[in-house]
C-alpha positions as YAML, in Angstrom:
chain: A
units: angstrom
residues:
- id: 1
  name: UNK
  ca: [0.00, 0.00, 0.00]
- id: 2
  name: UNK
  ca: [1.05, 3.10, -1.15]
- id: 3
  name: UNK
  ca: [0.30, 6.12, 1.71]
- id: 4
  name: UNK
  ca: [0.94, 9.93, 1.69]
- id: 5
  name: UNK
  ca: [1.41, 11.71, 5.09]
- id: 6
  name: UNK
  ca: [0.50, 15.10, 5.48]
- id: 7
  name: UNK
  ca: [2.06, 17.68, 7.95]
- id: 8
  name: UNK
  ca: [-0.77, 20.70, 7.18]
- id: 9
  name: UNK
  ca: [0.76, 24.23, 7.51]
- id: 10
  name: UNK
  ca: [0.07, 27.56, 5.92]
- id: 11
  name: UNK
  ca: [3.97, 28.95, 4.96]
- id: 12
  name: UNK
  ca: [4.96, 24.91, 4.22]
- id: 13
  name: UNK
  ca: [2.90, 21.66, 4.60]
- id: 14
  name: UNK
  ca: [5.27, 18.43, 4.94]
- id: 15
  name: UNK
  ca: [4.42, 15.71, 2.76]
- id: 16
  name: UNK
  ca: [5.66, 12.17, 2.58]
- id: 17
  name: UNK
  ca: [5.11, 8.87, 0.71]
- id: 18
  name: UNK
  ca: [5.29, 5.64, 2.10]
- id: 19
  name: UNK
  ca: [5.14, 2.10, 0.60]
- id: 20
  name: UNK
  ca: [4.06, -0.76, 3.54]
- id: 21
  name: UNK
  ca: [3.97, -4.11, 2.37]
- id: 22
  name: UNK
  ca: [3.96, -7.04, 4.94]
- id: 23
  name: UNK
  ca: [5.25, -4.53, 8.29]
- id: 24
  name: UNK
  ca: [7.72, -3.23, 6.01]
- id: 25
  name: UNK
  ca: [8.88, 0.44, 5.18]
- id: 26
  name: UNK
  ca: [10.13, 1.90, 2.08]
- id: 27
  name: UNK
  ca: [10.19, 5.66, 2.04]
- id: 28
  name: UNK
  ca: [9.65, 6.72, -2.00]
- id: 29
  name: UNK
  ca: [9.64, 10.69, -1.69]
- id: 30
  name: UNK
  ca: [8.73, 13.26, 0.98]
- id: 31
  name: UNK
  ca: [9.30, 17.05, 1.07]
- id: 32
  name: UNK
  ca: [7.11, 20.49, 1.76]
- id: 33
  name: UNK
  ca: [5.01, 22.31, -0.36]
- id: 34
  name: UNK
  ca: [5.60, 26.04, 0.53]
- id: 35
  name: UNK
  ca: [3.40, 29.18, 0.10]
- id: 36
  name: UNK
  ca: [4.86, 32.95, -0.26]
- id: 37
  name: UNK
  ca: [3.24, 34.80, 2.56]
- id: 38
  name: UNK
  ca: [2.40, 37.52, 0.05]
- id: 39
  name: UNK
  ca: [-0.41, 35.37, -1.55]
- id: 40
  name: UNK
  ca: [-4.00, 35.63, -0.12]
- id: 41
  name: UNK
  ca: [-4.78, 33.52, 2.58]
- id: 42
  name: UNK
  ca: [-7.81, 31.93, -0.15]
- id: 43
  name: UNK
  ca: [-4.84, 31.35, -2.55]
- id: 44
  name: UNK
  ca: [-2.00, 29.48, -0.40]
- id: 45
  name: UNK
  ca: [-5.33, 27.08, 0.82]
- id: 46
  name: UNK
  ca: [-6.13, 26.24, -2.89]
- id: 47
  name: UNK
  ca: [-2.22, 26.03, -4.13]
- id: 48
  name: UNK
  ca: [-1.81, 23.67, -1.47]
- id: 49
  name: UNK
  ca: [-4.65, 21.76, -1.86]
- id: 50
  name: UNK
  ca: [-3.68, 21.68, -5.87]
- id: 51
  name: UNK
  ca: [0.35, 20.87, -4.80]
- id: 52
  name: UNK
  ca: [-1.24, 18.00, -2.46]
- id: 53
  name: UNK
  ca: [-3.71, 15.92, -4.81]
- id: 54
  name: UNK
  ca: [-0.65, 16.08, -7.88]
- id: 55
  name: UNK
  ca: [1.64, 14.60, -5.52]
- id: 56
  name: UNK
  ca: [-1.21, 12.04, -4.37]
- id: 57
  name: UNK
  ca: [-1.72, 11.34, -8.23]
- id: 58
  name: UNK
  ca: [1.58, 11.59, -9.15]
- id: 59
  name: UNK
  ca: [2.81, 8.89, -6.75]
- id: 60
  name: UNK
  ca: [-0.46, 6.75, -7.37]
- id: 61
  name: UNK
  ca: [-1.07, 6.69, -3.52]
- id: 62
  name: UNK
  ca: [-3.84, 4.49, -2.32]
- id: 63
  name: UNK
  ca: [-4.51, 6.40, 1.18]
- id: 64
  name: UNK
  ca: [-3.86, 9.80, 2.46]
- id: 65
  name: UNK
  ca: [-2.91, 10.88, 6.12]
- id: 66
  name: UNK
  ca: [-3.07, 13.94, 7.84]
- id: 67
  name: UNK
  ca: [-2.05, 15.24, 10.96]
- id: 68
  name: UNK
  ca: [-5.15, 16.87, 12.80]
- id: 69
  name: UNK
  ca: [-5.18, 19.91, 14.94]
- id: 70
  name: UNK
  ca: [-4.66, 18.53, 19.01]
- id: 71
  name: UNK
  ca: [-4.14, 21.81, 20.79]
- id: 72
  name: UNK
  ca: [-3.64, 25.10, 20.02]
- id: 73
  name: UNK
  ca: [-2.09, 28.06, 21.38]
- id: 74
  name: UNK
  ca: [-2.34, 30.42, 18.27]
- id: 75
  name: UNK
  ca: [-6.13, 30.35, 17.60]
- id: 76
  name: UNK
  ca: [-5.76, 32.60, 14.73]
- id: 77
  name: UNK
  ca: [-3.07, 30.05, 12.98]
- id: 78
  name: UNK
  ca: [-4.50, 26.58, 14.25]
- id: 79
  name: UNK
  ca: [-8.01, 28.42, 12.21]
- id: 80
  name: UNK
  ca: [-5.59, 28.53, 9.00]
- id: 81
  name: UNK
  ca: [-4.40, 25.03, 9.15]
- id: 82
  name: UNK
  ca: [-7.89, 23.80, 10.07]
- id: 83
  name: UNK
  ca: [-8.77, 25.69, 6.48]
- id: 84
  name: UNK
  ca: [-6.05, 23.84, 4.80]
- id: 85
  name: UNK
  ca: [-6.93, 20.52, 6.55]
- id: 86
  name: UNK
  ca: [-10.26, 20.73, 5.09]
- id: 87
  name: UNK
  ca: [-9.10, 21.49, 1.43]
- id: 88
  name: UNK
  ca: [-6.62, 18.67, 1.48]
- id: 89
  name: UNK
  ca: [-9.98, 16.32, 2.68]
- id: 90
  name: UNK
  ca: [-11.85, 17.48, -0.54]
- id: 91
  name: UNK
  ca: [-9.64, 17.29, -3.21]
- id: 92
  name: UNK
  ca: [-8.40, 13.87, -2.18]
- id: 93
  name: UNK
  ca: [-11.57, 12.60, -1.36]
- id: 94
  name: UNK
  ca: [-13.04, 14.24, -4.53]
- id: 95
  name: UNK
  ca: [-10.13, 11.49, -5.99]
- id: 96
  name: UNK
  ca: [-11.74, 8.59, -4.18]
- id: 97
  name: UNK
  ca: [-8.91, 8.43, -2.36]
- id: 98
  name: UNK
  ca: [-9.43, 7.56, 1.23]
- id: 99
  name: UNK
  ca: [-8.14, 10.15, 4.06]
- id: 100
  name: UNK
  ca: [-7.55, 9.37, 7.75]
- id: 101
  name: UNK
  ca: [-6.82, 12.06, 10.16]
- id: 102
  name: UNK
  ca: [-4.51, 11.17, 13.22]
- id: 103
  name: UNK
  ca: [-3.84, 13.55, 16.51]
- id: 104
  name: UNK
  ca: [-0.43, 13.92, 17.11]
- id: 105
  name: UNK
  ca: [-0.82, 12.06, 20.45]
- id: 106
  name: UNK
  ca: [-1.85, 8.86, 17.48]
- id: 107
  name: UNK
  ca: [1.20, 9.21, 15.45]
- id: 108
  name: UNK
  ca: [3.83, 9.44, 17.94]
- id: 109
  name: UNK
  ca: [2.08, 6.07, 19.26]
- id: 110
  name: UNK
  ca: [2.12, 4.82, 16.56]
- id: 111
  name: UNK
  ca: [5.77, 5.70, 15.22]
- id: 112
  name: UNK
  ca: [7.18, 5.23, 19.20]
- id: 113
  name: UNK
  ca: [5.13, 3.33, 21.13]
- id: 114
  name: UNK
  ca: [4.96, 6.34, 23.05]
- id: 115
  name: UNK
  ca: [2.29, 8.88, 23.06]
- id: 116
  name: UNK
  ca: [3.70, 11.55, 24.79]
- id: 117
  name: UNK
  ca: [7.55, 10.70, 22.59]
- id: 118
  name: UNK
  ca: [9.21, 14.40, 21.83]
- id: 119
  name: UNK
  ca: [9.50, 15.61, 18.05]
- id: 120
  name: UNK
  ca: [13.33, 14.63, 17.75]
- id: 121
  name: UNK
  ca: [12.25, 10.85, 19.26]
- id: 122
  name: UNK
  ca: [9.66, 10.23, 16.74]
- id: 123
  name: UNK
  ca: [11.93, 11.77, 13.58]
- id: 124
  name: UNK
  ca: [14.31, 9.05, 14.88]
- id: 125
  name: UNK
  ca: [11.94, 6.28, 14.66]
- id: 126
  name: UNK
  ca: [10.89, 7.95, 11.44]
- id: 127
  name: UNK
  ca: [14.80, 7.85, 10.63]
- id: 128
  name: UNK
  ca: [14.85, 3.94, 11.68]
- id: 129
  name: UNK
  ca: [11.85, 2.78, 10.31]
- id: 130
  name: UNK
  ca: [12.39, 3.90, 6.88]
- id: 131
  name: UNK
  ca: [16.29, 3.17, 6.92]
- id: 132
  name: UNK
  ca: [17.37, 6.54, 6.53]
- id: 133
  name: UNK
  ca: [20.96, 7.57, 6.31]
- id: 134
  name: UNK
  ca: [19.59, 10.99, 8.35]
- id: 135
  name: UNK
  ca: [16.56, 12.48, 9.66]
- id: 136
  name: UNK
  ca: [14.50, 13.77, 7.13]
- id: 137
  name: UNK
  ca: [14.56, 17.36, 6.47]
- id: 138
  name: UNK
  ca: [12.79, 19.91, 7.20]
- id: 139
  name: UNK
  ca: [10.92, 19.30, 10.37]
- id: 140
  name: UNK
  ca: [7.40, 19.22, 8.38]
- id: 141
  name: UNK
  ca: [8.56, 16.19, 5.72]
- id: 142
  name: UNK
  ca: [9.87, 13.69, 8.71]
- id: 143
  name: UNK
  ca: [6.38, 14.55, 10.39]
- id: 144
  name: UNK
  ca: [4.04, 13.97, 7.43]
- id: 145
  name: UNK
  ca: [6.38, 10.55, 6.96]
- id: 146
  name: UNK
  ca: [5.42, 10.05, 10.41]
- id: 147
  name: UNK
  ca: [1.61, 9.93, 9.60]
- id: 148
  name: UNK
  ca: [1.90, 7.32, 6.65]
- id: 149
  name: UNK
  ca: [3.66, 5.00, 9.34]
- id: 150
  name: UNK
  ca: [0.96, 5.76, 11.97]
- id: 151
  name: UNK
  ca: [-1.71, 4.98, 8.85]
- id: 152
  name: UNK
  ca: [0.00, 1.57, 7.51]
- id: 153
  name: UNK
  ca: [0.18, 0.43, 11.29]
- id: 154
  name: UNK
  ca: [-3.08, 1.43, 11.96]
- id: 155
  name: UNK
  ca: [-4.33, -0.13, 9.27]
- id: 156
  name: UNK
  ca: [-2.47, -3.38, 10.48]
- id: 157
  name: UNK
  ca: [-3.88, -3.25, 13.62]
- id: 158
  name: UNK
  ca: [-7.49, -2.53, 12.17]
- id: 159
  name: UNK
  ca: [-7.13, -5.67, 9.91]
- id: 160
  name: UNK
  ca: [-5.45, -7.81, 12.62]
- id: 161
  name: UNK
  ca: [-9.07, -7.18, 14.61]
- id: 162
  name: UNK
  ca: [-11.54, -7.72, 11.87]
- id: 163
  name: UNK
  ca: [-9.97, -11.14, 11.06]
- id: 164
  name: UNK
  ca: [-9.76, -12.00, 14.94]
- id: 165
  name: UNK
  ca: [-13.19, -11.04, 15.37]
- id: 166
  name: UNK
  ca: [-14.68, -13.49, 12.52]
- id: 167
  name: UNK
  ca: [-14.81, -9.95, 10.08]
- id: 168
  name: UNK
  ca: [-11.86, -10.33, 8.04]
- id: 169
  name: UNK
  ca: [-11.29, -12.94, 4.62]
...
């Protein structure tokens, strides 16, 4: 399975593709889309929303996950990224692909096995996980790879349960 993680941000959303087949890892891109803080609020949503669904076409991707707002301090900025959250949701789901939002609490679970892990733990595990000669840079592309693990495990899990539970072929 073939799953893009999504760090949502207004100046630069992370992004990251994943392949998971049978608990393994294999990292196939990641980087940011950035935005010029000149442009229109409106306009940085949309270009990001474009930038996201060619790189979910463009890598085929099968499932999409996205970082959700926890907690916020900055009202005024967590009400941007909840804007571009919601873009990202329509134009991939407008592609029938499926999209999964995870808090951050979620992902560093998943990635750590800790949910309270700090940033530089979890870009480790990201790091180790993936079989990366370095952390992925910036800060915003090892998070969204981050989600696509959290995603593919989550899926796992999911699966693992259906088939115990009589659900699953």
């Amino acid at each position: 399975m073939r799953i893009l993680g999504i760090d949502p941000g207004i100046a630069q959303t992370g992004w990251g593709v994943v392949e998971f087949e049978g608990q393994r890892y294999r990292p196939v891109s990641f980087g940011v889309v950035k935005t010029l803080a000149s442009e229109s609020l409106e306009m940085r949503i949309h270009a990001i929303a474009k930038d996201v669904a060619a790189l979910a076409d463009g890598h085929g991707v099968q499932a999409v996950a996205i970082e959700d707002i926890f907690f916020a301090k900055n009202v005024g900025s967590a009400i941007g990224v909840a804007k571009v959250i919601g873009a990202i949701v329509h134009q991939i789901l407008s592609m029938d692909i499926p999209v999964r939002l995870f808090t951050p609490l979620q992902i560093k679970m998943a990635v750590t096995g800790y949910g309270v892990a700090e940033k530089h733990q979890v870009q480790e595990m990201v790091k180790l996980l993936l079989k990366l000669d370095k952390v992925p840079s910036p800060d915003h592309a090892a998070d969204s790879l981050a989600a696509a693990i959290c995603f593919a495990a989550n899926s796992q899990t999911e699966g693992r349960l259906k088939f115990g539970s009589g659900g699953g072929k």
